[in-house]
C-alpha positions in Angstrom: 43.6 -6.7 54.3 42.5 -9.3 52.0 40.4 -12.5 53.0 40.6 -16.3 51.1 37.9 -18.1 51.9 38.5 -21.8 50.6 37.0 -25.7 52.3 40.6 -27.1 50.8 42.9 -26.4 53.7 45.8 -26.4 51.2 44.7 -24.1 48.6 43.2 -21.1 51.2 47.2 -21.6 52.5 49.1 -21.4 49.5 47.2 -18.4 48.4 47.6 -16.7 51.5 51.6 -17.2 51.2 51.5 -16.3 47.5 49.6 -12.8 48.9 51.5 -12.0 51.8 54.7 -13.1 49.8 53.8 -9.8 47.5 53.5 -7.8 51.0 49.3 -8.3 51.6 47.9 -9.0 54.7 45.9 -11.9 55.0 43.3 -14.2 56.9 41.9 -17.2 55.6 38.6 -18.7 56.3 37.4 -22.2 55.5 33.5 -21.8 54.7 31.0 -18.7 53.9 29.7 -18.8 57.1 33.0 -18.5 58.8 34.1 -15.5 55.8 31.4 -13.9 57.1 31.7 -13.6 60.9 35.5 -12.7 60.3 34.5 -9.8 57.6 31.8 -8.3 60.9 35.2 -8.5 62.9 37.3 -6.6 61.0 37.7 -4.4 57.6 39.2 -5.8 54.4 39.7 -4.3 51.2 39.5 -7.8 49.2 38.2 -11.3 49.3 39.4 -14.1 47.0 36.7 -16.9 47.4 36.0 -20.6 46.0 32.8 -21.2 44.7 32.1 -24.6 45.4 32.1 -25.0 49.1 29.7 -26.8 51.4 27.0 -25.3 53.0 26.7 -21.6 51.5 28.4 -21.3 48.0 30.7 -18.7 46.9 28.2 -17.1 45.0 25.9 -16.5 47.8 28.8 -15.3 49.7 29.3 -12.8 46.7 25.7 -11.9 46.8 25.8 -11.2 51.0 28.9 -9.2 50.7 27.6 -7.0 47.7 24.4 -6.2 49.9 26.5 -5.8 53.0 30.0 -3.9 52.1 28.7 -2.7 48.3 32.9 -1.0 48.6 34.6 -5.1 48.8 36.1 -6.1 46.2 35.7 -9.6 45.6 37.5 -12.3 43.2 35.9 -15.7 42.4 38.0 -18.8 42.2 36.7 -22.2 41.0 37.9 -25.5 39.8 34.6 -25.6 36.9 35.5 -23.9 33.6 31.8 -22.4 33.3 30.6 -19.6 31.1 27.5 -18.9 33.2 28.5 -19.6 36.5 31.5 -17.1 35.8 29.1 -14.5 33.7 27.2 -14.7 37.0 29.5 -14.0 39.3 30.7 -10.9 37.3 27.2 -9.8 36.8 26.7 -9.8 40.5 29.6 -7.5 41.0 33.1 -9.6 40.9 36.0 -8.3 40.0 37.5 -11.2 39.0 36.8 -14.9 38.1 40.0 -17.3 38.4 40.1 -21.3 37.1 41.9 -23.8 38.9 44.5 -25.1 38.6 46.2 -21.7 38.5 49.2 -20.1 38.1 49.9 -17.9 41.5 51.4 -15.6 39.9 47.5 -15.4 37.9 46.5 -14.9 41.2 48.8 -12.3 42.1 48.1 -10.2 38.9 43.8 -10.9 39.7 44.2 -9.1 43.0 46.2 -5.9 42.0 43.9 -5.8 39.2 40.8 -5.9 41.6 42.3 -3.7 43.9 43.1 -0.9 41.6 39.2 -1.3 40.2 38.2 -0.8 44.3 40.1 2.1 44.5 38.7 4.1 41.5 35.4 3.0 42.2 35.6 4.5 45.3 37.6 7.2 44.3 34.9 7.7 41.7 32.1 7.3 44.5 33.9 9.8 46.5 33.7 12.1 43.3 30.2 11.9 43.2 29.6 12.8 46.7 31.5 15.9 46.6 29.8 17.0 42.9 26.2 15.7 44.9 27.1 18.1 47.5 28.6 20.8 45.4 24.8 20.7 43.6 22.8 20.7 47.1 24.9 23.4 48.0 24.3 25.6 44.9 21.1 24.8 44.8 20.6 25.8 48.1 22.3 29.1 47.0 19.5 29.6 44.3 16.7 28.7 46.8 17.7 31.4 49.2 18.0 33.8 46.5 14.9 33.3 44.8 13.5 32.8 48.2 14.8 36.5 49.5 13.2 37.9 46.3 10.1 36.9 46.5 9.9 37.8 50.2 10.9 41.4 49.1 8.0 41.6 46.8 5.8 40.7 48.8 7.1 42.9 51.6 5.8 45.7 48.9 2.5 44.7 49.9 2.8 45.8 53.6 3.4 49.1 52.7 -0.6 49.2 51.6 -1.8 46.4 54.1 0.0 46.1 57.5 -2.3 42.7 58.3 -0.5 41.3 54.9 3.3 40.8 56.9 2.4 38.5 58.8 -0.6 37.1 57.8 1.2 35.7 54.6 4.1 34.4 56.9 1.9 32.0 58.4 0.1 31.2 55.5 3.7 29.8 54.0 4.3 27.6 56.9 0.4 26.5 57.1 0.8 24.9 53.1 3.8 23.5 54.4 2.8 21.6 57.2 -0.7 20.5 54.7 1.5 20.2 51.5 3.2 17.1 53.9 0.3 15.5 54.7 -1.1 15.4 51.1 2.3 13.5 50.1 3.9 16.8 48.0 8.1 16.1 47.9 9.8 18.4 50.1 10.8 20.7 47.5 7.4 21.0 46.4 6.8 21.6 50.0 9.6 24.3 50.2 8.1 26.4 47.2 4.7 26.1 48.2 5.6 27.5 51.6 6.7 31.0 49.5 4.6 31.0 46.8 1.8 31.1 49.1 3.5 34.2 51.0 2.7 36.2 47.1 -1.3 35.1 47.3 -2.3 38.6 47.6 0.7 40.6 45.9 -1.9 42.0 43.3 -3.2 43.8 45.7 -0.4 46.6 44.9 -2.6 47.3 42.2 -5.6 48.3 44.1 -6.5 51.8 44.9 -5.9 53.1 48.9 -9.2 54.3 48.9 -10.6 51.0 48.3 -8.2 48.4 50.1 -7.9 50.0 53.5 -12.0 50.7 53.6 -12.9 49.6 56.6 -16.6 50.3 56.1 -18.8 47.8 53.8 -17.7 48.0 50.4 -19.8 48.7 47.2 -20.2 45.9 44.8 -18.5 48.0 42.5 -15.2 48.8 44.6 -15.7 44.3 45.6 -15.0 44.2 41.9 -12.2 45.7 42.1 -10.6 44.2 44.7 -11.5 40.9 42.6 -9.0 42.1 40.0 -6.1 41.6 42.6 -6.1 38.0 41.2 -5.7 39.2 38.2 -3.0 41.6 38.6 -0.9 39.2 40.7 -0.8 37.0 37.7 0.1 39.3 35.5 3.3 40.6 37.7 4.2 36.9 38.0 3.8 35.7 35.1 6.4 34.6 32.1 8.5 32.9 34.2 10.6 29.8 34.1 11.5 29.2 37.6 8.7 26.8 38.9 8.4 29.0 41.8 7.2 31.7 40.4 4.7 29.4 38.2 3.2 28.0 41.1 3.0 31.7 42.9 0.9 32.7 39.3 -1.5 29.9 40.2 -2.0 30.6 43.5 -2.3 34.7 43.2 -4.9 33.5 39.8 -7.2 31.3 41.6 -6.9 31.1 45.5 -10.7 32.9 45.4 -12.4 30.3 42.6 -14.6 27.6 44.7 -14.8 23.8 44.5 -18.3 24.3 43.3 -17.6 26.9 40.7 -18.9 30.0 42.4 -15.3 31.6 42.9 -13.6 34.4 40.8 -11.9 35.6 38.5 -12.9 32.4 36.0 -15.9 30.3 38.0 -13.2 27.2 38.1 -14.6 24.3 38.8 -13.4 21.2 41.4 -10.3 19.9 39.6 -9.7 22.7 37.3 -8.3 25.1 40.0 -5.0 24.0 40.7 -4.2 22.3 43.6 -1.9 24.7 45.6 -4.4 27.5 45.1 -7.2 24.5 46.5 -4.9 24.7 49.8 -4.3 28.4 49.6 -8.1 28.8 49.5 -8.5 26.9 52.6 -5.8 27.9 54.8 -6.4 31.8 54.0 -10.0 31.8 55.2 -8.5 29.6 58.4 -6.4 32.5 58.8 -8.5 34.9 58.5 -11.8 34.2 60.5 -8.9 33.4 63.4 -7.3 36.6 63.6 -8.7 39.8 64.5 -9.9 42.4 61.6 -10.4 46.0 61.3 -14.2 45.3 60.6 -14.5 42.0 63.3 -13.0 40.3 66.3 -11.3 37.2 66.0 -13.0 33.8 66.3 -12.1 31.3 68.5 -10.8 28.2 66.4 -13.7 25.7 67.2 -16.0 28.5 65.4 -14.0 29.0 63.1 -13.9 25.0 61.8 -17.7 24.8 62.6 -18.5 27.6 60.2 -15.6 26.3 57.6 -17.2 22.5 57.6 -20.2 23.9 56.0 -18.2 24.9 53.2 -16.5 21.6 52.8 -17.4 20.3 49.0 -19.0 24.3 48.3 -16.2 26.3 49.0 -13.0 23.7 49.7 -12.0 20.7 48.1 -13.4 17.8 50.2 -10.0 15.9 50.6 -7.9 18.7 51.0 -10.1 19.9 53.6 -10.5 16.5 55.4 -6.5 16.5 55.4 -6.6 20.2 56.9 -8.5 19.1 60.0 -6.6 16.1 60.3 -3.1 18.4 61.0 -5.2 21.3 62.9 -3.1 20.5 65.9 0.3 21.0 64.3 -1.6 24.2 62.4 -2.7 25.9 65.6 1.0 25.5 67.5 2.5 27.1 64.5 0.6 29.8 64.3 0.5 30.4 68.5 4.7 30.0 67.9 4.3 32.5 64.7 2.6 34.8 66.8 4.6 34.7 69.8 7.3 36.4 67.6 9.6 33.0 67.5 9.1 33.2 63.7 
């Protein structure tokens, strides 16, 4: 359906007979104001408008319709042989600019010619979509697979630890839910949420004897364990998936502290990287909550009273401050983790 919108009575009829005469449907409309209640009423494909009409002009009719129905195609008529105002109108997105007096037969031509650009612009747009969703899909595809990997990597590490399972579960969905508050994208958020799950997988390199201790351990078998960071980076390094980069990090330097007083490298404030800053923090949470071979659990007001001491020593000040700020969401996902709803 195609809509002429013209203040001259006469013209807005002749082109309407010259339209339907080719076998369009038409409706005419005798100001921008009335175009646009009739285009909210009903759907049209096309609307051939003057430009010089009272009240709104035809070029901020052009302007509403190209914010409203971006798919309308639109052709300009005027009785002014202007370079700008026509530049202008094509420039704003018309498919056509037409001078009077014309030749209907002009007309005629104008509007097939408009209506075949509609149609591959749309048909183009619908293209897009489909290749847009072909990519999601795909890339959805890659996601799950690197995804499934990683998980059976670090389901290695359950063999040696049976508090790792589910421990690094929650740890996923914890950086998740603060990887949202501190602004990350969502597929930032997504990777974060199983890179984190691979924190520990160096710890297939430490001996039995000294990993499931459960009395106090020596400072010499602590240094050992220390070189789990170490080995975790090493098994995931020399990659090129992003993933797997940001698992390095985080497996490298979830044990430095804000102050410098960490391991392996003494990293200081800003030089640890960021996911291993919220790693750091959400793996001691974890932790003190949770029962241990070697302690009971704490209850979680303890457990924040005894964390705040370390804000600015141990955690990054701001990530922390953003930690407590989601505790609520923090504590309901790991009560739902640990109701087996995971």
């Amino acid at each position: 359906m195609i809509l002429v919108v013209d203040d001259e009575v006469l013209i807005s009829d002749i082109i309407a007979k010259c339209l339907e005469a080719e076998g369009y449907v038409c409706n005419i409309a005798h100001s921008a104001e009335e175009a646009l209640g009739k285009l909210e009423q009903e759907a049209y494909s096309l609307v051939v408008s003057d430009i010089m009409m009272p009240g709104k002009t035809g070029i901020e009719l052009l302007t509403i319709i190209k914010e409203q129905y971006p798919d309308m195609g639109v052709i300009m008529v005027t009785a002014v042989d202007d370079r700008k105002t026509a530049v202008k109108a094509l420039q704003l997105g018309a498919y056509g600019f037409v001078i009077k007096p014309f030749d209907l037969n002009e007309i005629a031509i104008s509007v097939v010619n408009a209506l075949e650009r509609r149609r591959l612009h749309m048909q183009s747009r619908q293209y897009e979509a489909r290749l847009e969703n072909d990519v999601r899909s795909r890339t959805a595809d890659v996601r799950r697979r690197e995804e499934e990997i990683c998980m059976r990597l670090t389901s290695a590490c359950e063999y040696r630890d049976i508090e790792t399972g589910s421990h690094t579960r929650r740890l996923g969905m914890y950086c998740y839910l603060l990887a949202g508050e501190l602004g990350w994208e969502e597929r930032f958020r997504d990777e974060i949420r199983i890179a984190a799950c691979m924190h520990d997988i160096g710890k297939i390199g430490v001996p039995d004897v000294i990993l499931l201790k459960q009395g106090l351990l020596t400072s010499e078998e602590f240094d050992v364990i220390k070189t789990h960071t170490t080995i975790g980076a090493q098994i995931l390094s020399g990659s090129d998936i992003s993933l797997l980069n940001m698992a390095r990090d985080i497996a490298l330097s979830h044990h430095e502290k804000w102050a410098g007083t960490g391991y392996p490298y003494g990293l200081i404030g800003g030089q640890i990287p960021e996911s291993a800053r919220m790693v750091a923090i959400l793996d001691v949470y974890d932790a003190l909550v949770h029962e241990r071979v070697y302690r009971q659990a704490m209850t979680e007001k303890n457990t924040l009273e005894i964390m705040a001491k370390d804000r600015g020593v141990h955690f990054d000040p701001q990530i922390f401050d953003a930690f407590l700020h989601i505790i609520p969401e923090i504590k309901k996902c790991r009560l739902s983790l640990e109701d087996g709803s995971e």
